[in-house]
C-alpha positions in Angstrom: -31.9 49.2 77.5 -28.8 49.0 79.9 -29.5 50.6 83.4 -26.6 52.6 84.6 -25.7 54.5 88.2 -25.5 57.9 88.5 -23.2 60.1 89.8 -26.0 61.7 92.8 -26.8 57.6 93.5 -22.8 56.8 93.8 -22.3 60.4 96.3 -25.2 59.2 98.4 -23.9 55.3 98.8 -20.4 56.3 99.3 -22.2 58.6 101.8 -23.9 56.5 103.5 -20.7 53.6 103.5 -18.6 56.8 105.1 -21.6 57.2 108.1 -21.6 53.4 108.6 -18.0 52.8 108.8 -17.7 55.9 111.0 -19.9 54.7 113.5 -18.8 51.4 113.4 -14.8 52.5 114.3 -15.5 53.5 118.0 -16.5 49.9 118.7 -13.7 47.7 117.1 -11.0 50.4 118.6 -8.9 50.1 122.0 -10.9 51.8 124.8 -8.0 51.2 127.2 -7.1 54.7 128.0 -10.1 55.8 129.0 -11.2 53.0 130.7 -8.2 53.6 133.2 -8.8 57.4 133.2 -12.5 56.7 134.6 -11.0 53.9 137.4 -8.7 56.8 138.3 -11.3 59.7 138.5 -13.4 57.3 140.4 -11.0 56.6 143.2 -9.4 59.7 143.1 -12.9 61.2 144.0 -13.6 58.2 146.8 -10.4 58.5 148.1 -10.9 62.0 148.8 -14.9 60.8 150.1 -13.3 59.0 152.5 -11.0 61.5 153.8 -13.7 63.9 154.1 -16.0 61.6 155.8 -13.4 60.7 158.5 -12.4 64.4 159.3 -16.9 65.2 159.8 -17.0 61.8 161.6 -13.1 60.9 163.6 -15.1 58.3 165.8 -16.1 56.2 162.7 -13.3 56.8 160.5 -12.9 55.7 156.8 -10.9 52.5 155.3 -10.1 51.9 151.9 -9.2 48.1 151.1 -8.6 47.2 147.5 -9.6 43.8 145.7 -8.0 42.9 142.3 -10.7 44.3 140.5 -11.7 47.2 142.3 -11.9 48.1 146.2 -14.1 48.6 149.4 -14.8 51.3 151.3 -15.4 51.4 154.6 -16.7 53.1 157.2 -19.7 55.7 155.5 -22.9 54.0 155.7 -23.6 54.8 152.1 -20.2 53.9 151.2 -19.9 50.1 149.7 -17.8 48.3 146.9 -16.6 49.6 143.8 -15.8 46.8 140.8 -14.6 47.8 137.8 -16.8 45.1 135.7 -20.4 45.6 133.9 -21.8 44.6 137.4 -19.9 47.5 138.9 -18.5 50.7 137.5 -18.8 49.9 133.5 -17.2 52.8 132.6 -13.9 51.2 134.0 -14.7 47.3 133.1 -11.5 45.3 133.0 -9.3 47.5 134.8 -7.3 45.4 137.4 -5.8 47.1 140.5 -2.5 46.0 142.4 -0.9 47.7 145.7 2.1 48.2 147.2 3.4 49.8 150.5 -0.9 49.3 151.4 -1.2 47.9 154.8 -2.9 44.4 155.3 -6.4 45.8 156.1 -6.4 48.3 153.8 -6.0 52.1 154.0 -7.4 54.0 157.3 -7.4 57.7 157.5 -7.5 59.7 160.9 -9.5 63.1 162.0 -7.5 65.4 160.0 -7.3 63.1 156.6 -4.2 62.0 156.7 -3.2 58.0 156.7 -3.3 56.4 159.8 -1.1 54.2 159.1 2.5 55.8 160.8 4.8 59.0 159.7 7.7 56.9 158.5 5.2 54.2 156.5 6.2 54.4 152.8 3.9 56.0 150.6 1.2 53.1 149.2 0.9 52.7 145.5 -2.5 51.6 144.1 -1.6 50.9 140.2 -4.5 50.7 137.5 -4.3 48.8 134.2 -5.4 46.8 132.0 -3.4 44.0 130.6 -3.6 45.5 127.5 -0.7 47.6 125.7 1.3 49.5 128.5 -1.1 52.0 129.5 -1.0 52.0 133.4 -1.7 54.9 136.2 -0.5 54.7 139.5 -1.9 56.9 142.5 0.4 58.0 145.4 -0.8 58.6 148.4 1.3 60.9 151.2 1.0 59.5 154.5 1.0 62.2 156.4 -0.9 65.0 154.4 -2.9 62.4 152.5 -2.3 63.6 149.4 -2.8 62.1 146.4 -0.9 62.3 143.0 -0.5 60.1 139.7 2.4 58.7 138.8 3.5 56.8 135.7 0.9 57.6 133.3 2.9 54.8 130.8 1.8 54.2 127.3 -0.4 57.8 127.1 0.9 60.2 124.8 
């Protein structure tokens, strides 16, 4: 007597493949994107940390220095290094960070969160990517308001 499938044993394997396959997606796929939208979010919100701390606290005021993987902050006693590697912040492993217009020691603020770094500095770029594709973000930061905006969100739709 030949043994055949049914159609209820075919629907639950094809089932089952679909579940697998879905799961298994996520992990093969590009996380770029994200990756750089956590590094942003991150300094962003330790930018503005910093900016804080140095207004509460003008006679120990904040620096930002950046390394090619992440960036220091000193200054806050509680404050340290952020690296964007599994050792660091995973949720932004691989993202690499270059400067421009960034002073030598890195970034100082001044009692009212501004940069101290002179009112006709130009504005320093800190650009976030990570060598894969052409996504890239670049924060701007306003020397004399300390602002900060993003710039050149390339390769997001």
């Amino acid at each position: 007597m030949k043994r055949a499938f049914t159609l209820i044993e075919l629907i639950i394997a094809t089932i089952i493949i679909a579940i697998v396959v879905g799961l298994a997606i996520p992990m093969f796929s590009d996380q770029s994107a994200g990756r750089l939208i956590a590094a942003k979010h991150r300094l962003w919100a330790d930018i503005q940390y910093a900016q804080a701390w140095t207004i509460a606290n003008p006679s120990n005021p904040a620096k930002i220095r950046f390394l090619s993987d992440g960036y220091i902050i000193e200054g806050p006693p509680d404050a340290g290094t952020v690296r964007f590697n599994q050792n660091g912040f995973s949720e932004a492993t691989g993202v690499m960070v270059t400067v421009s217009d960034v002073p030598a020691g890195g970034i100082p603020f001044n009692h009212s969160g501004a940069l101290n770094i002179g009112l006709d500095a130009p504005e320093p770029r800190i650009h976030l990517s990570t060598g894969i594709g052409t996504e890239s973000i670049d924060l701007v930061l306003q020397p004399t308001s300390g602002q900060i905006r993003s710039e050149n969100a390339i390769g997001f739709p």
